[in-house]
LUMTI-424769 format. One line per field, with one value per residue: residue in one letter; residue number from 0; x, y, z of N, C-alpha, C in turn. Coordinates in Angstrom, 2 decimals. Example, Ala and Ser with C-alpha at 12.3 -4.5 7.8 and 13.67 -1.06 7.14 Angstrom:
BEGIN
residuo c(A_S) .
num c(0_1) .
n.X c(13.19_12.85) .
n.Y c(-5.69_-2.25) .
n.Z c(7.80_7.08) .
ca.X c(12.30_13.67) .
ca.Y c(-4.50_-1.06) .
ca.Z c(7.80_7.14) .
c.X c(13.20_12.90) .
c.Y c(-3.30_0.03) .
c.Z c(7.80_7.87) .
END
This chain:
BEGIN
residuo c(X_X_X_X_X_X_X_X_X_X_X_X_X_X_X_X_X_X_X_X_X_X_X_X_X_X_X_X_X_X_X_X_X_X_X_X_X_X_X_X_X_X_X_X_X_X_X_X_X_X_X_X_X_X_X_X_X_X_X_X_X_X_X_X_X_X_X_X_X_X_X_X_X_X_X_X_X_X_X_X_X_X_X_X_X_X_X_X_X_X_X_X_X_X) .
num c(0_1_2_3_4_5_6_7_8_9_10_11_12_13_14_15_16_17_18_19_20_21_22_23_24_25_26_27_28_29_30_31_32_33_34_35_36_37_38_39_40_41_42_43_44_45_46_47_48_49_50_51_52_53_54_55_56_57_58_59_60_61_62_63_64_65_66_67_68_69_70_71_72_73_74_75_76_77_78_79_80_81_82_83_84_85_86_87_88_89_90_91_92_93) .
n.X c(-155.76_-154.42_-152.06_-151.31_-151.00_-149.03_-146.47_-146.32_-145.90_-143.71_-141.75_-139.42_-138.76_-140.40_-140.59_-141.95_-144.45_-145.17_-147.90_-150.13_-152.09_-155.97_-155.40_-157.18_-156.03_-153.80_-154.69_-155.02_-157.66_-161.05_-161.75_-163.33_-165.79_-167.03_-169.86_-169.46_-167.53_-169.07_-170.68_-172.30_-172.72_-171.22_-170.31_-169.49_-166.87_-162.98_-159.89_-157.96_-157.57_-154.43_-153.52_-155.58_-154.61_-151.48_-152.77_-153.28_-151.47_-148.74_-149.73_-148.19_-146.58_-145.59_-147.67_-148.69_-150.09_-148.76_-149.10_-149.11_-146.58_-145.49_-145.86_-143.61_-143.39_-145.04_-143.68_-141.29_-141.74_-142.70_-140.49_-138.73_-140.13_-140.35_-137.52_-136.77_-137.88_-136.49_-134.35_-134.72_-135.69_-133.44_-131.89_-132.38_-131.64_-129.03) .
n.Y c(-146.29_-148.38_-146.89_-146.99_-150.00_-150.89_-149.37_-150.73_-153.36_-152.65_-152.39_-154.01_-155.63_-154.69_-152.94_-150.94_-148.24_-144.93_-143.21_-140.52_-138.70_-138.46_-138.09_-138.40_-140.37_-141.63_-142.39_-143.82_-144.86_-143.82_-142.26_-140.55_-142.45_-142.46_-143.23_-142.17_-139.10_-137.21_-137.25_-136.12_-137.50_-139.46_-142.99_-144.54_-144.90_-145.42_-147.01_-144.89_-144.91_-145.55_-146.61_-148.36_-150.27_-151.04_-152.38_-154.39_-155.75_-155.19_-156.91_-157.58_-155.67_-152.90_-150.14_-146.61_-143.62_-139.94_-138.50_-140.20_-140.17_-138.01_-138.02_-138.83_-141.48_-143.42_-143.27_-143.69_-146.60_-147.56_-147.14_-148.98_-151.59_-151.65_-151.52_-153.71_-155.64_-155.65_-156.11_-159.32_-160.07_-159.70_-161.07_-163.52_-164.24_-164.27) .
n.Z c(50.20_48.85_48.36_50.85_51.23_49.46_50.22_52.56_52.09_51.14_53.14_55.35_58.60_61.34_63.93_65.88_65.22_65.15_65.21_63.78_66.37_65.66_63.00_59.69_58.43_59.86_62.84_65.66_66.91_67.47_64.96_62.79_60.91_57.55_55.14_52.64_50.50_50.60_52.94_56.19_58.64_60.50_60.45_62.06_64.35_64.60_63.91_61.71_57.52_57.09_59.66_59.82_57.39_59.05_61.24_59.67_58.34_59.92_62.67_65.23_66.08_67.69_68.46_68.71_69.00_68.65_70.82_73.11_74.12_74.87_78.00_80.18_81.11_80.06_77.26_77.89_78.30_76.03_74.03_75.16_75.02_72.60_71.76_73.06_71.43_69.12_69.17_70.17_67.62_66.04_67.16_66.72_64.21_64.15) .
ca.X c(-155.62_-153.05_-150.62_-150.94_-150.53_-147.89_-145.87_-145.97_-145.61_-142.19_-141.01_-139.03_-139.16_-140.64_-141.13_-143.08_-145.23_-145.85_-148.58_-150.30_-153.21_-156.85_-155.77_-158.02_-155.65_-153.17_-155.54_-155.33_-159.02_-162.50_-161.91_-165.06_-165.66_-167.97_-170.22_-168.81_-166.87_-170.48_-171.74_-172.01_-172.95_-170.06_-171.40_-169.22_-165.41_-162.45_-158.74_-157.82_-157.21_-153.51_-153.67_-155.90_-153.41_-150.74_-152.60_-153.30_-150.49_-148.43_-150.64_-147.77_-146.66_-146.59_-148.37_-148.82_-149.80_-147.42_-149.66_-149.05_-145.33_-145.42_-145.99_-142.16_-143.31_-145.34_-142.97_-139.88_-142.32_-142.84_-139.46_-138.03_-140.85_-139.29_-135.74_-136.40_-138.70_-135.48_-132.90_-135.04_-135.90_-132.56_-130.82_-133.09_-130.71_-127.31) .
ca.Y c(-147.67_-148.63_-146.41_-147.86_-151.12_-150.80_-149.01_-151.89_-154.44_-152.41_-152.77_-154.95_-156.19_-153.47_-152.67_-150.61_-146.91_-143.83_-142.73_-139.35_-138.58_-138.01_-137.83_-139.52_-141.82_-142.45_-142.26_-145.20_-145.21_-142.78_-141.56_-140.56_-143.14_-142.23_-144.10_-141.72_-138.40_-136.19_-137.38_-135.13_-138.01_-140.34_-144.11_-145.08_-144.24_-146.38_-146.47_-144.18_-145.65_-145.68_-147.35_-150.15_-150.89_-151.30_-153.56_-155.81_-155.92_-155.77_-157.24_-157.64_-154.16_-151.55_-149.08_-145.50_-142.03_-139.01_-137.33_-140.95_-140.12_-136.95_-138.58_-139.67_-142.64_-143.75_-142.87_-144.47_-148.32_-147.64_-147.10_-150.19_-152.46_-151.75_-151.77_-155.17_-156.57_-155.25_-156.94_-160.34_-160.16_-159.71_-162.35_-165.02_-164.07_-164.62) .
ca.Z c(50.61_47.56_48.27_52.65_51.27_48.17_51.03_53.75_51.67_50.61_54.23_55.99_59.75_61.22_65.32_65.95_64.40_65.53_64.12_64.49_66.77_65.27_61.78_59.29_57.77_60.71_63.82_65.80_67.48_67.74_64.03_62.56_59.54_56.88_54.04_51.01_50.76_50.81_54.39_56.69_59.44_60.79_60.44_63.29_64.65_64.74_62.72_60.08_56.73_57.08_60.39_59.69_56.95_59.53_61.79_59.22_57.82_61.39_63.88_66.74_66.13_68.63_68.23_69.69_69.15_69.15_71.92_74.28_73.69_75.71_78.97_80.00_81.61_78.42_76.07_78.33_78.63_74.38_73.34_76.06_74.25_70.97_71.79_73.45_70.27_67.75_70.13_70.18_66.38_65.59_68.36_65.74_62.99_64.94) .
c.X c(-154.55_-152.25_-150.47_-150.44_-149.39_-146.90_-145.22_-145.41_-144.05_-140.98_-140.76_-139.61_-139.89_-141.57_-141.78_-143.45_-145.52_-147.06_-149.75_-151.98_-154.17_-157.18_-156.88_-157.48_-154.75_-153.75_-155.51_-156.60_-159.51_-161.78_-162.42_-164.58_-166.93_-168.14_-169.39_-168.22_-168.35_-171.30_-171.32_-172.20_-172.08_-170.80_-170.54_-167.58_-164.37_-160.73_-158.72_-157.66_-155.64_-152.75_-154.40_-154.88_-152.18_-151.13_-152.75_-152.20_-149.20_-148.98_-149.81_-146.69_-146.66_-146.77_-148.48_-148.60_-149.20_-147.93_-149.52_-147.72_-144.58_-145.85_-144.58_-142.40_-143.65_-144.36_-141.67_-140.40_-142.39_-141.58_-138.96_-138.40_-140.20_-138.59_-135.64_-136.76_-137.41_-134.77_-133.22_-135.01_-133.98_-131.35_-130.93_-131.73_-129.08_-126.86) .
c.Y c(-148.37_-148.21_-147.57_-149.36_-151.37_-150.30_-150.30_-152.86_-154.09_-152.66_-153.49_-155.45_-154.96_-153.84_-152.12_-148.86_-146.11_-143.01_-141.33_-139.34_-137.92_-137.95_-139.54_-140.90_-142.60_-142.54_-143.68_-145.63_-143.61_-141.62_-142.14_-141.22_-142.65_-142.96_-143.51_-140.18_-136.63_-136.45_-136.75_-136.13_-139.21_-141.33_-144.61_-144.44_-145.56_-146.23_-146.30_-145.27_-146.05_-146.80_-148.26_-150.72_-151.75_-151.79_-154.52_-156.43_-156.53_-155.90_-157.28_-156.54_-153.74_-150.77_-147.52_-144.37_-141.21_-138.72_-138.52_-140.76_-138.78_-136.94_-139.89_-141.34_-143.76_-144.03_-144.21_-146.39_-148.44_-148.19_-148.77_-151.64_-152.82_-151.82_-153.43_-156.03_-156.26_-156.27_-158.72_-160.83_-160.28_-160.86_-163.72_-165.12_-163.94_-166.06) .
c.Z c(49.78_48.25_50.29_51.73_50.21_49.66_52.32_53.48_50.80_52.02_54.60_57.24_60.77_63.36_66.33_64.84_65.17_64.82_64.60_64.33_66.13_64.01_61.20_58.45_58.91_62.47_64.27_66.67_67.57_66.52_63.41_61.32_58.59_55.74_53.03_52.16_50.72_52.19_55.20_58.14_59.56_61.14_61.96_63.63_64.86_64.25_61.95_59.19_56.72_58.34_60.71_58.77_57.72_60.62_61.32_58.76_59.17_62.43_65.02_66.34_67.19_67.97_69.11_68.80_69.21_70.34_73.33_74.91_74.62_77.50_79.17_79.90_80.41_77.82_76.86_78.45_77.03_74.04_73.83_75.19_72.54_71.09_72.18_72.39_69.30_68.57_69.93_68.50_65.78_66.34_66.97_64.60_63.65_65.33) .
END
């Protein structure tokens, strides 16, 4: 949790994340959460540790999965979203 947030708070303007499916720190939904590092029973499921970091941190963010990224159509409405949020973000400063 340090290092996620020492990290974010080193970045700039930032448009969106890819962040990779299932794992337990960058998972962005239905990863298993647990009380401590000895439970063998998942208290509930939700975002990794690395990816709650980065919605609190960037809440209007996109977001997305590598594995959504492999579906052209996906991938080609992602990228468009971000190219248009860099283009706007950066118009402000002109």
């Amino acid at each position: 949790r340090s290092f996620s947030h020492h990290y974010l708070d080193s970045l700039g303007s930032v448009d969106g994340f890819i962040l990779k499916r299932k794992s337990p720190s960058c998972g962005l939904s239905k990863v298993p959460i647990y009380a401590g590092p000895d439970d063998e029973q998942a208290l509930d499921n939700g975002p990794g540790l690395f990816a709650q970091a980065v919605i609190k941190h960037f809440p209007e963010t996109l977001l997305v999965d590598e594995s959504q990224l492999e579906d052209s159509s996906l991938r080609e409405k992602w990228l468009t979203a971000v190219f248009n949020r860099a283009r706007q973000r950066q118009a402000q400063y002109e």
